[in-house]
C-alpha positions in Angstrom: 80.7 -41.7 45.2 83.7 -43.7 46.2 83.6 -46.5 48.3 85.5 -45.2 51.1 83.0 -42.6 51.6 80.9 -45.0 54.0 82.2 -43.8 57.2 82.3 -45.5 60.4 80.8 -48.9 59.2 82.2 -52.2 60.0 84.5 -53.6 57.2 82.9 -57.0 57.3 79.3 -55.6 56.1 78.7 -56.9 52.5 79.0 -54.2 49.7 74.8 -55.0 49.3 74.6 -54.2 52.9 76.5 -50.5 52.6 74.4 -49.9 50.0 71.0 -50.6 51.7 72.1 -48.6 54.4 73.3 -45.2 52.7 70.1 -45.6 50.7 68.0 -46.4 53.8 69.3 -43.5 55.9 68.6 -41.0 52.6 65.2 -42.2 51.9 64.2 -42.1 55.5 65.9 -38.4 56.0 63.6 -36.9 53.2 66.6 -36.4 50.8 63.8 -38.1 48.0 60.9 -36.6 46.9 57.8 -39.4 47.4 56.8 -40.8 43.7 60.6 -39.9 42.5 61.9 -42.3 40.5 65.6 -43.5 41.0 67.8 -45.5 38.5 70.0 -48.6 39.5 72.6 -47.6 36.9 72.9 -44.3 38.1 73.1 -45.1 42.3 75.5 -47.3 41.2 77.6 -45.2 39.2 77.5 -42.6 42.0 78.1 -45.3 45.0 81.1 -46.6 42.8 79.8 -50.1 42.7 78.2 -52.2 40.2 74.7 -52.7 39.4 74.2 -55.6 41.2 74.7 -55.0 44.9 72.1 -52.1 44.3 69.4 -54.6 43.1 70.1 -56.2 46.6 69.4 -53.1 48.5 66.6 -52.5 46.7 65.0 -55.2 46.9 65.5 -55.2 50.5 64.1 -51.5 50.7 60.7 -53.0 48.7 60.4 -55.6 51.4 60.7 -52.2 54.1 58.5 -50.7 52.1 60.5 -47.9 51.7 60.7 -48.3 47.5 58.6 -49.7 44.8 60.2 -51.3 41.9 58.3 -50.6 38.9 59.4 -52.0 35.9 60.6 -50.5 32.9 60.5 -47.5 34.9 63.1 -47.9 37.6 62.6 -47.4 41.4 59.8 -45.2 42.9 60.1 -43.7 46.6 57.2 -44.2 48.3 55.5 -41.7 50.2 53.1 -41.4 53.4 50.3 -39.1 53.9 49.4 -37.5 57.4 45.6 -40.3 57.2 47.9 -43.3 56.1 50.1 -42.3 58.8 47.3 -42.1 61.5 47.0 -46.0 60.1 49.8 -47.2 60.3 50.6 -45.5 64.5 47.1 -47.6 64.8 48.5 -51.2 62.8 51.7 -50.8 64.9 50.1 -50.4 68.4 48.4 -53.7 68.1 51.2 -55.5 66.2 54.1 -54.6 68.6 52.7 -55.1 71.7 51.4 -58.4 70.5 55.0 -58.9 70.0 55.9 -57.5 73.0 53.3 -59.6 74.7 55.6 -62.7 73.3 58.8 -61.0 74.1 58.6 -60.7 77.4 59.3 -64.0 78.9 62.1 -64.7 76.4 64.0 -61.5 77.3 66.9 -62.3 79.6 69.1 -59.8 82.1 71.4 -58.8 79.2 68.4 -57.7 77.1 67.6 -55.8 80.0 71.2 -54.1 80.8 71.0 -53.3 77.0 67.8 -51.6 77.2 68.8 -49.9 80.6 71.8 -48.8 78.6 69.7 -47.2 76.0 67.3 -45.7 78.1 70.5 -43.6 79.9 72.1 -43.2 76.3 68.9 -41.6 75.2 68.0 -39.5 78.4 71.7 -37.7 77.8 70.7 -37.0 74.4 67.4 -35.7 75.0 69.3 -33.4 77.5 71.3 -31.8 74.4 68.4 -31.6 72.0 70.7 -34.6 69.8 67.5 -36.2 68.3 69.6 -37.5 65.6 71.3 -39.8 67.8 67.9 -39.9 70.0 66.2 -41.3 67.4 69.0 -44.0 66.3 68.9 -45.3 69.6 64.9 -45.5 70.3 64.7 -47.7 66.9 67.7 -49.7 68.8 65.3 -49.7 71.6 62.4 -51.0 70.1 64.5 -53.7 68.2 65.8 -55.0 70.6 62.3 -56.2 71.8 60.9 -57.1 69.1 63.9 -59.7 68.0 62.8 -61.5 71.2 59.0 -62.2 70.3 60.2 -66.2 68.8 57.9 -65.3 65.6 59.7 -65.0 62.3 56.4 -63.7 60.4 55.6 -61.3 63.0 59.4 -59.8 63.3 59.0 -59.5 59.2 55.7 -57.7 59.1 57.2 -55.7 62.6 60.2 -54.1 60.8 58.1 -53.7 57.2 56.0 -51.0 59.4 58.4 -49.8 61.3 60.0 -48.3 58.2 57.1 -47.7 56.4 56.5 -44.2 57.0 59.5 -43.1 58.9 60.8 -40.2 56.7 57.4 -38.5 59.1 58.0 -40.3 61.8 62.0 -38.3 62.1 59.7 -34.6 63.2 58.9 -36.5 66.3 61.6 -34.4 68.4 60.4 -31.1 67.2 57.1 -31.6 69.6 58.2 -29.9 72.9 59.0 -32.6 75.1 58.2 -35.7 73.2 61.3 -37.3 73.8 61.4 -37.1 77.6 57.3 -38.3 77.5 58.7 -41.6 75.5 61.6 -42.4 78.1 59.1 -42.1 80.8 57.4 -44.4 79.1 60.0 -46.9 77.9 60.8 -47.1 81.9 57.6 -48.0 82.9 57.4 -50.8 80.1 61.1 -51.6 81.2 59.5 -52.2 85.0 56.5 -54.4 83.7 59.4 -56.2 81.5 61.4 -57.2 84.5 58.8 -58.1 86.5 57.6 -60.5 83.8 53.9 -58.7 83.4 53.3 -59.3 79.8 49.9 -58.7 80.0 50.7 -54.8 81.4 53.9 -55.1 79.0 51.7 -54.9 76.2 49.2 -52.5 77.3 52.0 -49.7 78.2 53.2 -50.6 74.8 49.9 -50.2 72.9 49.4 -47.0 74.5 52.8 -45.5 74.3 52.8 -46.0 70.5 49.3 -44.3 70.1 50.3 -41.2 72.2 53.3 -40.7 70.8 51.9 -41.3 67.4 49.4 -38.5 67.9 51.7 -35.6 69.4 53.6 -36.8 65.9 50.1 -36.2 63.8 49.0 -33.0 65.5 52.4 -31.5 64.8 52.7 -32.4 60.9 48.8 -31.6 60.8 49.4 -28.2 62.4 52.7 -27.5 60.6 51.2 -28.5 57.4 54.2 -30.7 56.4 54.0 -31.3 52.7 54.6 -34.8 51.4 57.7 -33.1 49.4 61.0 -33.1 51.1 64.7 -31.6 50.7 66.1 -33.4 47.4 69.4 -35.2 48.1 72.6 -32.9 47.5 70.7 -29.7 47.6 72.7 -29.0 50.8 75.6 -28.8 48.8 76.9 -32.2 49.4 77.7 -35.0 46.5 76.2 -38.0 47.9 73.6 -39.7 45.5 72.3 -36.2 43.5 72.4 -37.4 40.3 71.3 -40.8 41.5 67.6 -39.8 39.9 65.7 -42.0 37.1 64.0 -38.8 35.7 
């Protein structure tokens, strides 16, 4: 893949950076089987770049859990079942409203135009069924906060299972109605934000993670999702299709 097939990123992005990024979005849009086993020497030939800024998105995607680098082997996708899932929606809804808990006073009137922003951004999208861009801008949402909490370890571990799990996460708009159930409930953390409430901050947090977390489970348990996904280039596009290890 040439270079100049990145669209619509900023020029001053390290190559590493493009590289985590196109790999990032595949992983997490199900374009890689779980367990599948990439090769740096081939993503790079494909991306048109040399081995070493893919090391450095790798590495970074370990660190979102996203990949496991297995040596001698080459990279294996990692994968999420429906029960590890349920774990993780039930790690996250203590984690980030601890964080939200420490956000809150830190968080100053541009945070909040920002997050206003992107609660009106999202509402239009919900209104067109454009859960691509809906769910681009609720990670932006939940980002935002949690860059505010003033805990380096806890804004590590934070992202680390944010990621982890995501390419199950992305059916969340396929439940009827999930998306306009989460922007009522980012408002009413918005409020509690504003008013400087951190204690009801974090309990509108906690409990807007675990409900949406369950609509999320009770669709992929009733659909029967299967922890294989569409392999990357079967749609007919280039991108990283013979980017594979096996």
């Amino acid at each position: 893949m040439p270079r100049r097939s990145f669209p619509g990123v900023a020029p001053r992005r390290t190559l590493a950076e493009l590289v985590h990024q196109q790999l990032r979005d595949e992983i997490i849009r199900g374009r890689f089987d779980p367990g599948e086993f990439l090769s740096t020497g081939q993503i790079a030939r494909a991306m048109g770049t040399s081995p070493m800024p893919v090391r450095a998105a790798l590495t970074r995607l370990q660190t979102e859990g996203l990949v496991i680098i297995v040596p001698q082997r080459g990279i294996k996708v990692t994968g999420v079942s429906v029960v590890e899932l349920r774990e993780l929606f039930a790690i996250r809804s203590r984690v980030e409203s601890l964080a939200v808990y420490l956000a809150c006073p830190r968080l100053t009137e541009a945070d909040f135009q920002k997050l206003r922003h992107l609660q009106r951004e999202m509402a239009t999208h919900a209104k067109r069924n454009d859960t691509k861009s809906w769910l681009t801008l609720n990670e932006q949402w939940h980002q935002l906060v949690f860059r505010m909490n003033g805990n380096e370890q806890l804004s590590r571990l934070l992202f680390e299972l944010w990621y982890r799990g995501m390419s199950r996460r992305i059916a969340a708009p396929n439940v009827p109605g999930h998306m306009d159930r989460r922007l009522r409930e980012h408002q009413a953390i918005l409020v509690a934000l504003e008013r400087r409430d951190a204690e009801l901050a974090e309990r509108l947090w906690r409990d807007h993670i675990l409900a949406g977390g369950e609509e999320i489970l009770k669709y992929l348990e009733a659909a029967q999702v299967p922890a294989k996904t569409k392999r990357l280039g079967s749609g007919g596009g280039d991108g990283l299709r013979n980017a594979r290890g096996d």
